[in-house]
C-alpha positions in Angstrom: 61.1 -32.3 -18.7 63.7 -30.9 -20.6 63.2 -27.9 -23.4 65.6 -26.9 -25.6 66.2 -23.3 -26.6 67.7 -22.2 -29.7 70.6 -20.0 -28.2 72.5 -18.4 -30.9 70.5 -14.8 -31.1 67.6 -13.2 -29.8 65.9 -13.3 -26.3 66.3 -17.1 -25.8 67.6 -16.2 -22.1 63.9 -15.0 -21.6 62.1 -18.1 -22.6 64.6 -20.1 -20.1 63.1 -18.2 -17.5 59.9 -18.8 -18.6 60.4 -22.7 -19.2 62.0 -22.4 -15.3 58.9 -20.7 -14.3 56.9 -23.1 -16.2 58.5 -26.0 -14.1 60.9 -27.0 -17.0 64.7 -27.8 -17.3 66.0 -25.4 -20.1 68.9 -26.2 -22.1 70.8 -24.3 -24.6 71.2 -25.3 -28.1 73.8 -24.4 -29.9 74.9 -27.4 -31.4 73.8 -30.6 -32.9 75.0 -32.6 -29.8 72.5 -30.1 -27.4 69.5 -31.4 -29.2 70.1 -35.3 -27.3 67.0 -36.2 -25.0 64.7 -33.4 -25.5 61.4 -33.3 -24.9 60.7 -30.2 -27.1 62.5 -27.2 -28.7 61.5 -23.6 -28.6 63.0 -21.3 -31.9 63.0 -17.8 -30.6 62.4 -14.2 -31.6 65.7 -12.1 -33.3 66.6 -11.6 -36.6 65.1 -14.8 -38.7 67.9 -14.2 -41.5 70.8 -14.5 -39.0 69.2 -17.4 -37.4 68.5 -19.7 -39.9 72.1 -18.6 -41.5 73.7 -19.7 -37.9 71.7 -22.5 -37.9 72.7 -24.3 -41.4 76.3 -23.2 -40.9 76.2 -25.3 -37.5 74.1 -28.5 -38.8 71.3 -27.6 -36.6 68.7 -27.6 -39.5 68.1 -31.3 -40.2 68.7 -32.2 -36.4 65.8 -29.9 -35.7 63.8 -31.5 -38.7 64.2 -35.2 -37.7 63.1 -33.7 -33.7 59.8 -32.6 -35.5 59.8 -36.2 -37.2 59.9 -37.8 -34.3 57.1 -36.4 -33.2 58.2 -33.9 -30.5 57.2 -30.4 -30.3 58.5 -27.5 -31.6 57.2 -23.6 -30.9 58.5 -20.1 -33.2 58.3 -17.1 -31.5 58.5 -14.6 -33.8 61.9 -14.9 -36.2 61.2 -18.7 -34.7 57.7 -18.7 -36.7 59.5 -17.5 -39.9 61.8 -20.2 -39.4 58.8 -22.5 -38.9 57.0 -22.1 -42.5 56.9 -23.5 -45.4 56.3 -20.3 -47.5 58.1 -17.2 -46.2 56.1 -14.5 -48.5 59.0 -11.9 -48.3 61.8 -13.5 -47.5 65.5 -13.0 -48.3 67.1 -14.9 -51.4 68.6 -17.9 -49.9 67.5 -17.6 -46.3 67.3 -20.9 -44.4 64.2 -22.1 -43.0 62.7 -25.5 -41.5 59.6 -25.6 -44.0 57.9 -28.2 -41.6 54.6 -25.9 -40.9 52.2 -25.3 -43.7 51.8 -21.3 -43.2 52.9 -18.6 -45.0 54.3 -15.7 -43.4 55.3 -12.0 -43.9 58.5 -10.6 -42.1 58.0 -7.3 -40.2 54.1 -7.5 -41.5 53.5 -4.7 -38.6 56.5 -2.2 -39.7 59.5 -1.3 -38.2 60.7 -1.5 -34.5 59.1 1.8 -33.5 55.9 0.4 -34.8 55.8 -2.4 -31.9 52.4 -2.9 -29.7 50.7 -4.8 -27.0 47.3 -6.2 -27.8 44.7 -8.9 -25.9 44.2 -12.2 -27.7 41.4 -14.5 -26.9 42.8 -17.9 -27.0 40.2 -20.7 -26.3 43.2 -22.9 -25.1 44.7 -20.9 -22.5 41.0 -20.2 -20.8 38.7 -17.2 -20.9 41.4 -14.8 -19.9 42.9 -12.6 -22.7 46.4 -13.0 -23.3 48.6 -9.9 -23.4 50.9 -10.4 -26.5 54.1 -8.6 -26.9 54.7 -7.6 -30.8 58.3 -6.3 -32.2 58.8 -6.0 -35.6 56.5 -9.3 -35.7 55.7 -11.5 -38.9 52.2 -12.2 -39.8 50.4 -15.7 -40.9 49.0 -14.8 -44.0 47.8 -18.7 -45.1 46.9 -21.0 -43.2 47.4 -24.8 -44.5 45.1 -27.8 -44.0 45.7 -29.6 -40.7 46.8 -25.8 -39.3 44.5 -24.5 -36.3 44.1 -20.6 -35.7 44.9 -20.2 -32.1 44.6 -16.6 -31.7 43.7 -13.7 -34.4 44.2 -10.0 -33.5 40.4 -8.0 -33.4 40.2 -7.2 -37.5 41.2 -11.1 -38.2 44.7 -11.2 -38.8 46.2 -14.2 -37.9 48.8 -14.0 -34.8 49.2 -17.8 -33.7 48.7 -21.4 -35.2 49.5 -25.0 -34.5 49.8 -27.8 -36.7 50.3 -31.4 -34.6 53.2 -30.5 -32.3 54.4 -27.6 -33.9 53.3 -24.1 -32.6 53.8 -21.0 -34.0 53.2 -17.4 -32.6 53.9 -13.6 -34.1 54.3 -12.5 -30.7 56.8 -12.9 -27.7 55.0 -15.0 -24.3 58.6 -15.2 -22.9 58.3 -11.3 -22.4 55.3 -10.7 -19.9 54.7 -13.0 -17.0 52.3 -14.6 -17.8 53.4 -18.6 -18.5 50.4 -20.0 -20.2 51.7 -20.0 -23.4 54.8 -21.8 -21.8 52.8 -24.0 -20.3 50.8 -25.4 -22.8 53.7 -26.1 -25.0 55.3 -28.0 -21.8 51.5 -30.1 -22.4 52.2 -30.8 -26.1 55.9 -32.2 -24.9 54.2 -34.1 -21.9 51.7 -35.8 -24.9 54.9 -36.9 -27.2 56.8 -39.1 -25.0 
């Protein structure tokens, strides 16, 4: 199976290792031409402004868009999430995004860098063991569309990570813990689109 990764910015090297772990081929994306005979493509944490602005300059947008058309998967981590919705509640004036998952999100909903955390999620999908999620400067999903699951919600409710169809969305970074559930069952959602 082969995974694309979004390799302009951010920790995109640590979600190749994962997808390795996983049992999955990794490839960079970088440029329209990457995106060819992939099974799925994973958006990854950074800096959401710089990514969607590298992104459009390099004609990765619709490529990425007609992927999600066709009915493969696609997961945000993070800046990926923002990337992700269709409603960024904060966002810069003019920042690119996909708009292909009905959520709305808040940039940095948790505060600044210093203000990162670790927290246990309960999520029914990956089995009765908590998950150990990784936030940094993470975004929040505020609404939650029709056809949008909750997969996980921190203890007071927030919302932390959703999937619509094929397209997954987390506040938090899997690629940073060892742990490769997460990686895993996005590797499922690709197995189920071919």
């Amino acid at each position: 199976m082969r995974i694309g990764v979004l390799a302009m910015q951010g920790d995109f090297i640590e979600h190749e290792a994962a997808l390795e772990r996983a049992g999955a081929a990794a490839v960079e994306v970088r440029l329209p031409q990457h995106m060819e005979e992939l099974d799925g493509l994973i958006i990854p944490g950074g800096e959401s402004t710089t990514i969607g602005l590298i992104a459009s300059r390099w004609g990765l947008l619709q490529p990425i868009r007609a992927l999600a058309m066709a009915g493969k998967p696609i997961w945000g981590t993070c800046a990926g999430m923002i990337l992700l919705a269709r409603e960024v509640l904060d966002g810069v004036l003019g920042q690119a995004t996909l708009g292909l998952m009905d959520i709305g999100v808040r940039r940095n909903a948790f505060g600044r860098q210093v203000d990162s955390f670790e927290a246990d999620l309960r999520v029914a999908e990956l089995g009765e063991e908590p998950f150990r999620a990784v936030f940094i400067r993470a975004p929040l999903i505020e609404r939650v569309g029709e056809g949008v699951a909750v997969l996980a919600r921190l203890e007071d409710g927030r919302v932390v990570a959703a999937r619509q169809g094929r397209l997954l969305a987390t506040s938090f970074h899997p690629e940073l813990t060892d742990d490769s559930r997460f990686h895993r069952y996005f590797l499922q959602l690709a197995g189920t689109s071919r």
